[in-house]
LOKE-955736 format. One record per residue (C-alpha): residue number from 1; residue in three letters; chain; x, y, z. Coordinates in pm, whole numbers, plus 32768, in hexadecimal, padded with zeros to 4 digits. Layout:
# LOKE-955736
+-----+-----+---+------+------+------+
:   k :   r : c :   xx :   yy :   zz :
+-----+-----+---+------+------+------+
: NUM : ALA : A :    X :    Y :    Z :
...
+-----+-----+---+------+------+------+
***
This chain:
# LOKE-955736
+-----+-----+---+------+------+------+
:   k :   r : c :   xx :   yy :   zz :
+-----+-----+---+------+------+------+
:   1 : UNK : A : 8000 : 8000 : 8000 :
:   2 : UNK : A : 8069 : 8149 : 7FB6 :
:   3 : UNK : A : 8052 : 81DB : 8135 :
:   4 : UNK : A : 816C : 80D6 : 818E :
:   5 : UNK : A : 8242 : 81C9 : 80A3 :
:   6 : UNK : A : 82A5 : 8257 : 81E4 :
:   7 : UNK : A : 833D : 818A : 8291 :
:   8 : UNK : A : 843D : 813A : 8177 :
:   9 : UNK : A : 8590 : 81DD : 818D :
:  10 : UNK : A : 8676 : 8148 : 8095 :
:  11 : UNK : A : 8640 : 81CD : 7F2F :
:  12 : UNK : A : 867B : 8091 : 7E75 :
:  13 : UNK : A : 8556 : 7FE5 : 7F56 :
:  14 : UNK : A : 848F : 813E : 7F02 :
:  15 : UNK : A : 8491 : 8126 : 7D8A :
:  16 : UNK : A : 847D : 7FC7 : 7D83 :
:  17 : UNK : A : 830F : 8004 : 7E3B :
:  18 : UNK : A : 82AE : 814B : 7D87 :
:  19 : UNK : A : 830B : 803A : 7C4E :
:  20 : UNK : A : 8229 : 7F2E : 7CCF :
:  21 : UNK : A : 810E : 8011 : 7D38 :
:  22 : UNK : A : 8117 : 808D : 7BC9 :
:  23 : UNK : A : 80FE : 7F27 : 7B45 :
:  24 : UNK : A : 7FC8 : 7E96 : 7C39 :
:  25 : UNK : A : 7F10 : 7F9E : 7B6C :
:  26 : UNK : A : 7F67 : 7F66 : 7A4C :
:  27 : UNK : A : 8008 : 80DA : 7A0E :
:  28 : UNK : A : 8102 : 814D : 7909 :
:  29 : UNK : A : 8193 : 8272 : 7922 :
:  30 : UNK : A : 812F : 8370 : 7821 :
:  31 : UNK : A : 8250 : 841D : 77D8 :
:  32 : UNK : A : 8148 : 8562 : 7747 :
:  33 : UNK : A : 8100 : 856E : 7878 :
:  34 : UNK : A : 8264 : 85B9 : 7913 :
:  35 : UNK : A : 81E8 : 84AB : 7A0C :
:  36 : UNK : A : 833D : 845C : 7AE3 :
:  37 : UNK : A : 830C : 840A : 7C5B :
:  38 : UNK : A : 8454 : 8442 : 7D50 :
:  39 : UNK : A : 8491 : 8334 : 7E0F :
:  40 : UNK : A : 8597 : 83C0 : 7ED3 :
:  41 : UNK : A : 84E2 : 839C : 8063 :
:  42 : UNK : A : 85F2 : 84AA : 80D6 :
:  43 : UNK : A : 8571 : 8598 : 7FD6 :
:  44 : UNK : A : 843F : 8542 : 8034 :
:  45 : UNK : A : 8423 : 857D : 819D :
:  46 : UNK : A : 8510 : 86B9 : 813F :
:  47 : UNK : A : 840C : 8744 : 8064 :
:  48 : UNK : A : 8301 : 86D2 : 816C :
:  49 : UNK : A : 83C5 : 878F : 8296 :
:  50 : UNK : A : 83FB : 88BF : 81E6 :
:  51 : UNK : A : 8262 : 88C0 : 8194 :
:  52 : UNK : A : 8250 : 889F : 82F2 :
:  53 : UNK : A : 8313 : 89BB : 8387 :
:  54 : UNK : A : 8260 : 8AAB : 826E :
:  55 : UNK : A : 80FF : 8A56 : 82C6 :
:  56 : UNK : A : 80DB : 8AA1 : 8413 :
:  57 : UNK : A : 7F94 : 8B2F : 8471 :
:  58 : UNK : A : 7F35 : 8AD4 : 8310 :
:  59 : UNK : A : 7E0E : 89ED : 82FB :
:  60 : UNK : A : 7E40 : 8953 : 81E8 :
:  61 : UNK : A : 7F4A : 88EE : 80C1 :
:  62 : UNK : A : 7EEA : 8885 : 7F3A :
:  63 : UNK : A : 7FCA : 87C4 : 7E93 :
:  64 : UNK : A : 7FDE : 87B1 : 7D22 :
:  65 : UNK : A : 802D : 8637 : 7C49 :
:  66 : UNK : A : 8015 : 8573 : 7D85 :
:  67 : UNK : A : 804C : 8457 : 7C70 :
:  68 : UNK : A : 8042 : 82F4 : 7D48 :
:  69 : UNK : A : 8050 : 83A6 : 7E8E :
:  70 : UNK : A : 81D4 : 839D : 7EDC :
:  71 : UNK : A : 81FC : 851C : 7F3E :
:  72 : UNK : A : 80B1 : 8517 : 7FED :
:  73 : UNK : A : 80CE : 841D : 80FE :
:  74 : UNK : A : 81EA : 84DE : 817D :
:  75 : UNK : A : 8113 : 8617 : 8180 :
:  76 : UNK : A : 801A : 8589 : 820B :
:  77 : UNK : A : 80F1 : 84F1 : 8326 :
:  78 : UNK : A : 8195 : 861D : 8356 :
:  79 : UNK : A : 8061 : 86FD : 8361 :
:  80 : UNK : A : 7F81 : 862A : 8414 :
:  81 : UNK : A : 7EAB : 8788 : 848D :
:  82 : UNK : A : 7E78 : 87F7 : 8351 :
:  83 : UNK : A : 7DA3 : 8771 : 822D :
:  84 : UNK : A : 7E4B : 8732 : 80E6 :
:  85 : UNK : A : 7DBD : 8790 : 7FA3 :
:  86 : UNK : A : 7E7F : 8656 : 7EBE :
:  87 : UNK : A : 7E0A : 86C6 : 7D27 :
:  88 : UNK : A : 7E95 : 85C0 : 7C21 :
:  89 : UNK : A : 7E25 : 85F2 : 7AAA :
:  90 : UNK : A : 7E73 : 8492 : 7A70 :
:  91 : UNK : A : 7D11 : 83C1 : 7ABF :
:  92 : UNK : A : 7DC1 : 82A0 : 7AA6 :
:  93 : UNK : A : 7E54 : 82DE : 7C0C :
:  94 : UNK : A : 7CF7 : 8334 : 7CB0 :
:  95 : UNK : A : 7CE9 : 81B8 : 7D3C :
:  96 : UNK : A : 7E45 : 81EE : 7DD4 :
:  97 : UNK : A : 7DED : 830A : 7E5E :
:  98 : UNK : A : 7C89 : 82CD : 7EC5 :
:  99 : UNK : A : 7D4A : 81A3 : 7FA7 :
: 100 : UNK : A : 7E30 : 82BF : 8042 :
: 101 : UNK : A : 7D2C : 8374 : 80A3 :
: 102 : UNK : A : 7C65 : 8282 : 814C :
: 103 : UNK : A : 7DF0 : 824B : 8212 :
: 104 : UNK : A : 7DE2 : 83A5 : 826F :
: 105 : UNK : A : 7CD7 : 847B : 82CA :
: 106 : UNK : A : 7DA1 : 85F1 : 82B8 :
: 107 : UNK : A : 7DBC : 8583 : 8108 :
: 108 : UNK : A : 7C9A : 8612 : 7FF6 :
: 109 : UNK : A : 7CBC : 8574 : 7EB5 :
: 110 : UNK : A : 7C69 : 8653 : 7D79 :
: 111 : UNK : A : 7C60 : 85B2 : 7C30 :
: 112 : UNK : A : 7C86 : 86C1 : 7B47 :
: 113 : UNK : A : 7D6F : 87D3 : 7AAC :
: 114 : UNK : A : 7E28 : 88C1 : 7B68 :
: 115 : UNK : A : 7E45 : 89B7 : 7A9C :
: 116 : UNK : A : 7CB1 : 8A01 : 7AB3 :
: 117 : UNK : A : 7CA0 : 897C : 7C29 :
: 118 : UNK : A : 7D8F : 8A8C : 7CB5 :
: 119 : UNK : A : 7CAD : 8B92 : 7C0B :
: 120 : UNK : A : 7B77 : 8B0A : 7D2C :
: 121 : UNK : A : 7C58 : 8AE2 : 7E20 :
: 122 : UNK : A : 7BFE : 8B8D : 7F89 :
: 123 : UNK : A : 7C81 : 8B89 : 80E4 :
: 124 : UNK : A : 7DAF : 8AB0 : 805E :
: 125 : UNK : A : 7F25 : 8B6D : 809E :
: 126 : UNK : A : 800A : 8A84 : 8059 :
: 127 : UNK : A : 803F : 89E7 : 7F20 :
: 128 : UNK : A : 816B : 88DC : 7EA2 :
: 129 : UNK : A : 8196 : 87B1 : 7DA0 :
: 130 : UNK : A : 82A3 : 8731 : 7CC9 :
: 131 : UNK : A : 8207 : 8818 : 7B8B :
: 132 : UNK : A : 81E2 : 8733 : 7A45 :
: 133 : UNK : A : 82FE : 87EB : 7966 :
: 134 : UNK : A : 8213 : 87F3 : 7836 :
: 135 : UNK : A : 8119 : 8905 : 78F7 :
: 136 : UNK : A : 822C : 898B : 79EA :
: 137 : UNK : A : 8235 : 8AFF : 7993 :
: 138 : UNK : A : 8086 : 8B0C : 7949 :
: 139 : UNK : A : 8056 : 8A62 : 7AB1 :
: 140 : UNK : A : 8168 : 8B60 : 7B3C :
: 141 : UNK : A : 80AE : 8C84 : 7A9F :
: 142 : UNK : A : 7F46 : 8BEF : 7B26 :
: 143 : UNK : A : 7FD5 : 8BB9 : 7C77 :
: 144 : UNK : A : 8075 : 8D06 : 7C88 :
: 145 : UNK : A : 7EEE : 8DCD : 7C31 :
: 146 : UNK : A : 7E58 : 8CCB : 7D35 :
: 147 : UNK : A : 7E3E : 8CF3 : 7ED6 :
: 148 : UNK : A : 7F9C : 8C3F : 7F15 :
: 149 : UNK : A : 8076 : 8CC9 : 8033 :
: 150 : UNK : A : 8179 : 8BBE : 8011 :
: 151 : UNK : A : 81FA : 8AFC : 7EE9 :
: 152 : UNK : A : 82D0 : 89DB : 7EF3 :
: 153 : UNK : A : 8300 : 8930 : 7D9B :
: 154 : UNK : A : 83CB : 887A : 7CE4 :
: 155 : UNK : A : 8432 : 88AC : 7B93 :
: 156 : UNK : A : 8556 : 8893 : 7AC1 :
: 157 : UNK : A : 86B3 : 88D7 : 7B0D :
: 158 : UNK : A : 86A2 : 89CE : 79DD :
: 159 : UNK : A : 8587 : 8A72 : 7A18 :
: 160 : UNK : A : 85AD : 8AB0 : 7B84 :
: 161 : UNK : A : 86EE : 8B59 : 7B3D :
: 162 : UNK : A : 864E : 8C48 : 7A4D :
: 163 : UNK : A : 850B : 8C8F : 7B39 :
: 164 : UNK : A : 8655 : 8D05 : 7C41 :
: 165 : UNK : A : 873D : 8DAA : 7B63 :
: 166 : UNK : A : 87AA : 8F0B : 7B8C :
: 167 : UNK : A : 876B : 9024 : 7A74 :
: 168 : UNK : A : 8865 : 9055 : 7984 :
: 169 : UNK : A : 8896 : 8EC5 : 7961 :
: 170 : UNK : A : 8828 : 8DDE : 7828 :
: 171 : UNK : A : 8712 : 8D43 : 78F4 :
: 172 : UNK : A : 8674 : 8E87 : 7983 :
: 173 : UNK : A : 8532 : 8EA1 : 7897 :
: 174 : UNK : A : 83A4 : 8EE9 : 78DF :
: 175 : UNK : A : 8377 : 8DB3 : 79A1 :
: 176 : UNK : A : 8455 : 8E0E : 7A94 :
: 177 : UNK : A : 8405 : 8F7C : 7AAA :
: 178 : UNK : A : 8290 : 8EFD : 7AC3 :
: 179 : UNK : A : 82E6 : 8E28 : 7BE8 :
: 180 : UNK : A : 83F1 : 8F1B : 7CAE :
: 181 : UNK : A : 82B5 : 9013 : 7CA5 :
: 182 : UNK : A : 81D2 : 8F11 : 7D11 :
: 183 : UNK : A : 82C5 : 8E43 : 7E3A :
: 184 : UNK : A : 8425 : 8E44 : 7EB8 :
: 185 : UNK : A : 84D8 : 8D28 : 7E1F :
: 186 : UNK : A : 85B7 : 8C2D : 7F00 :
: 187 : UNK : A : 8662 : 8B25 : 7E4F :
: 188 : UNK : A : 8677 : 8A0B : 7F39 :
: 189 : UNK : A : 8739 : 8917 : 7EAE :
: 190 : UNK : A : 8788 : 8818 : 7D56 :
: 191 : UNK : A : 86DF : 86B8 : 7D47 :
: 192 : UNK : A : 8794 : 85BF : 7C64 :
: 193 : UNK : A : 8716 : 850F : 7B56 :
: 194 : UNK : A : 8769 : 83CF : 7BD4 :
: 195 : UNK : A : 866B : 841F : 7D27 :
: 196 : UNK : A : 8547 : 83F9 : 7C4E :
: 197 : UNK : A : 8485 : 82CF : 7B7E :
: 198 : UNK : A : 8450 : 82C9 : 7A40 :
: 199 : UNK : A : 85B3 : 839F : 7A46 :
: 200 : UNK : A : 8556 : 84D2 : 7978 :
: 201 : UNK : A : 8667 : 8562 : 78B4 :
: 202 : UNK : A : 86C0 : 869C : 79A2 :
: 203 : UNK : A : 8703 : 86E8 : 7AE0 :
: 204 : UNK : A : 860B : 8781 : 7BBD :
: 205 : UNK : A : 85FA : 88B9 : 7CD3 :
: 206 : UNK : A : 854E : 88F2 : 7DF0 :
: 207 : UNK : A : 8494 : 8A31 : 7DE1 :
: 208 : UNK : A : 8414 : 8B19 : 7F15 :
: 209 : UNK : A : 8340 : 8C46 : 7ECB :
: 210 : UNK : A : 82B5 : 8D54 : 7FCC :
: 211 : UNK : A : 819B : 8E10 : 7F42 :
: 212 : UNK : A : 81F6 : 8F9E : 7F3C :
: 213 : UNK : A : 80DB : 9030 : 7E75 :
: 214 : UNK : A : 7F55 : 8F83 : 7E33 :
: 215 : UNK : A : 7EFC : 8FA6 : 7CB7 :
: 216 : UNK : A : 7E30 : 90E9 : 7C8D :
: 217 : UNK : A : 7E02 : 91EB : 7BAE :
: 218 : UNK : A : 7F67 : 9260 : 7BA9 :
: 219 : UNK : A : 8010 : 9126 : 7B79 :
: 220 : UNK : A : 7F58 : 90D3 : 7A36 :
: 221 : UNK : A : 7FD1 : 921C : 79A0 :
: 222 : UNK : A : 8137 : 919C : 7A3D :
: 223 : UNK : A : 80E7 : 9051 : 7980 :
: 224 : UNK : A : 8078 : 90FD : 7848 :
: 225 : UNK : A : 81AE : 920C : 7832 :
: 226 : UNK : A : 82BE : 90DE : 7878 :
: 227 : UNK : A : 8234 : 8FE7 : 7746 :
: 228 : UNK : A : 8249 : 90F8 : 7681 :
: 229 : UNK : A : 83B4 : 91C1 : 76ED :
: 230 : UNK : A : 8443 : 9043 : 7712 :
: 231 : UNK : A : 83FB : 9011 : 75A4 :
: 232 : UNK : A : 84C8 : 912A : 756D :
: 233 : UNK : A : 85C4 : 90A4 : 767D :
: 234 : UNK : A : 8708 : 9108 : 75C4 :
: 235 : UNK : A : 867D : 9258 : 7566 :
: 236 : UNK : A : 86C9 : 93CE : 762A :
: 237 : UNK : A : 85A7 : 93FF : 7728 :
: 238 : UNK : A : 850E : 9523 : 768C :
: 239 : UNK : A : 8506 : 94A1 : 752C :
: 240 : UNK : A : 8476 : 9347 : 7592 :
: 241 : UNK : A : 8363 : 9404 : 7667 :
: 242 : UNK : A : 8306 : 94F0 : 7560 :
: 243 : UNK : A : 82B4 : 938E : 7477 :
: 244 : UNK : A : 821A : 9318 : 75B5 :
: 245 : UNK : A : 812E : 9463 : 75D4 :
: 246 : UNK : A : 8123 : 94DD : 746E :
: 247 : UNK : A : 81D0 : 962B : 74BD :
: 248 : UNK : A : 82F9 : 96E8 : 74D1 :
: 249 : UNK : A : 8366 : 970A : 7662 :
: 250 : UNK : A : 83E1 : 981A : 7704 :
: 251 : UNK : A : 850F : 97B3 : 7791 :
: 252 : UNK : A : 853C : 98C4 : 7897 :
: 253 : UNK : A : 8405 : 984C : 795A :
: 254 : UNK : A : 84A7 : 9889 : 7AD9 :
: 255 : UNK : A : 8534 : 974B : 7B95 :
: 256 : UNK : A : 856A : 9694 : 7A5A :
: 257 : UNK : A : 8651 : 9711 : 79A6 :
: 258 : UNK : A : 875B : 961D : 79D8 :
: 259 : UNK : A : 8675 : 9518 : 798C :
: 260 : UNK : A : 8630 : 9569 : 7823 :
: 261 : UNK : A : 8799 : 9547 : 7778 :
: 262 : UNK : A : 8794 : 93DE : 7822 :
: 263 : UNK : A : 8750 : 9281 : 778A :
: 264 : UNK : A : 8612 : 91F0 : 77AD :
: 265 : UNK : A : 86D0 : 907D : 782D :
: 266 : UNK : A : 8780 : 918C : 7921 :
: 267 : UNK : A : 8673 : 9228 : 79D7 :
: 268 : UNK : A : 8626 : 918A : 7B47 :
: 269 : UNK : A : 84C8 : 9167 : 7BB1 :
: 270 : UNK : A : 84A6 : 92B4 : 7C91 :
: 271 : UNK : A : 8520 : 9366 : 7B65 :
: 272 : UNK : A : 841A : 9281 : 7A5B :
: 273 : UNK : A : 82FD : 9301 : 7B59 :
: 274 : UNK : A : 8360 : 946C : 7B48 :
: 275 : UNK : A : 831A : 9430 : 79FD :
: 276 : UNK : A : 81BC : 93A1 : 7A21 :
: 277 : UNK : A : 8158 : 94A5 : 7ADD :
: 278 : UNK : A : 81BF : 95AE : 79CF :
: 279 : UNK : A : 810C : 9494 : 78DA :
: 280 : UNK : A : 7FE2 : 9472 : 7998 :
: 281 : UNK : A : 7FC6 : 964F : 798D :
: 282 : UNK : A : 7FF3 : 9624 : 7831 :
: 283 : UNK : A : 7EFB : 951A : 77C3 :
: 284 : UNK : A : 7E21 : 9626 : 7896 :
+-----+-----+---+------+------+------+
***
């Protein structure tokens, strides 16, 4: 059964389960899906800990492709006073899953697809998952507009270094700008590829993001101004704007004038809202 997961700590005996588990129902991995499970128990309770310390006083936690169940019996042990939201896409899991609940009575199973779940999503602050890498950037960008205090996700090695790279670097672009705005961005630490089943093809990151800013009016025009400037992200500030806004810009408007002359890739997030603001008086 999947809620004696727990008590395994060698990763050998781990994957070898996760394996068999997979096989007594008859489930392939569908590699569309980015479906990958880590089967490190380490990781695991690492992952489950860190949940843990970031929740408190939070009443409940979602957790996005709980897959066969190997990430959530660890929350779930870990966060025995809270309830756990576990969403899979996958239906083919639901009987797994159904079983785990039924082990533990803090776990909610939601068959379904994140992406549109987080939208309904109320009274829940915490969210984490090991994000398929197919839909990682559209569930980052849902999660970020949704009622999330705490994010702890992971993702690709890759992509997790651009979501926490600096301006000025080559993987600074509008996802990361969009993000800073939205959270401060830890990077925890790098998972191997070899700590997960199927092994994917990458290594992986563990994310933690601490909300900064709810998504109102403000940061949509801050969404809106960095697609467009980051299109232009090689491009002088002033003439990528004045694309961006159809207009020539004045570039002696006060506070910014050592802004304008810059690269778009070079600008830091403070300096990107600034910006918005001026956007959002001259959409007006």
């Amino acid at each position: 059964m999947v809620k004696d997961l727990i008590n395994i700590s060698s990763k050998q005996e781990f994957k070898n389960r996760v394996r068999d588990i997979l096989t007594e129902n008859a489930i392939a991995i569908k590699k569309k899906l980015s479906q990958t499970f880590l089967v490190d128990p380490h990781e695991l309770k690492l992952i489950a800990k860190i949940v843990k310390k970031e929740s408190v006083d939070k009443p409940c936690i979602m957790e996005i492709g709980s897959g066969i169940g190997n990430l959530t019996v660890f929350l779930a042990f870990e966060n025995i006073d809270k309830t756990i939201i576990s969403v899979e896409y996958d239906q083919r899991f639901a009987k797994i899953l159904k079983e785990l609940q039924e082990d533990f009575y803090n776990v909610d199973v939601v068959i379904g697809d994140a992406r549109q779940i987080i939208a309904s999503v109320r009274g829940c602050n915490v969210v984490v998952g090991n994000l398929p890498y197919h839909i990682t950037s559209q569930l980052l960008l849902s999660i970020a507009k949704g009622v999330f205090d705490t994010v702890i996700v992971t993702v690709q090695k890759e992509v997790a270094g651009r979501i926490a790279s600096r301006p000025g670097t080559r993987g600074y672009g509008k996802l990361t700008a969009f993000l800073q705005h939205m959270f401060s961005v830890n990077y925890i630490k790098t998972i191997p590829l070899n700590k997960f089943y199927p092994r994917p093809e990458v290594h992986s990151a563990v994310l933690l993001l601490k909300r900064k800013h709810y998504y109102d009016s403000f940061s949509e025009v801050f969404e809106d101004i960095v697609k467009c400037l980051f299109f232009y992200r090689r491009k002088v500030v002033a003439k990528a704007l004045s694309r961006c806004i159809d207009k020539e810009i004045d570039e002696k408007i006060e506070g910014l004038e050592e802004i304008w002359r810059k690269r778009v890739y070079q600008l830091s997030v403070e300096e990107l809202e600034k910006i918005a603001h001026i956007f959002a008086k001259l959409k007006r």
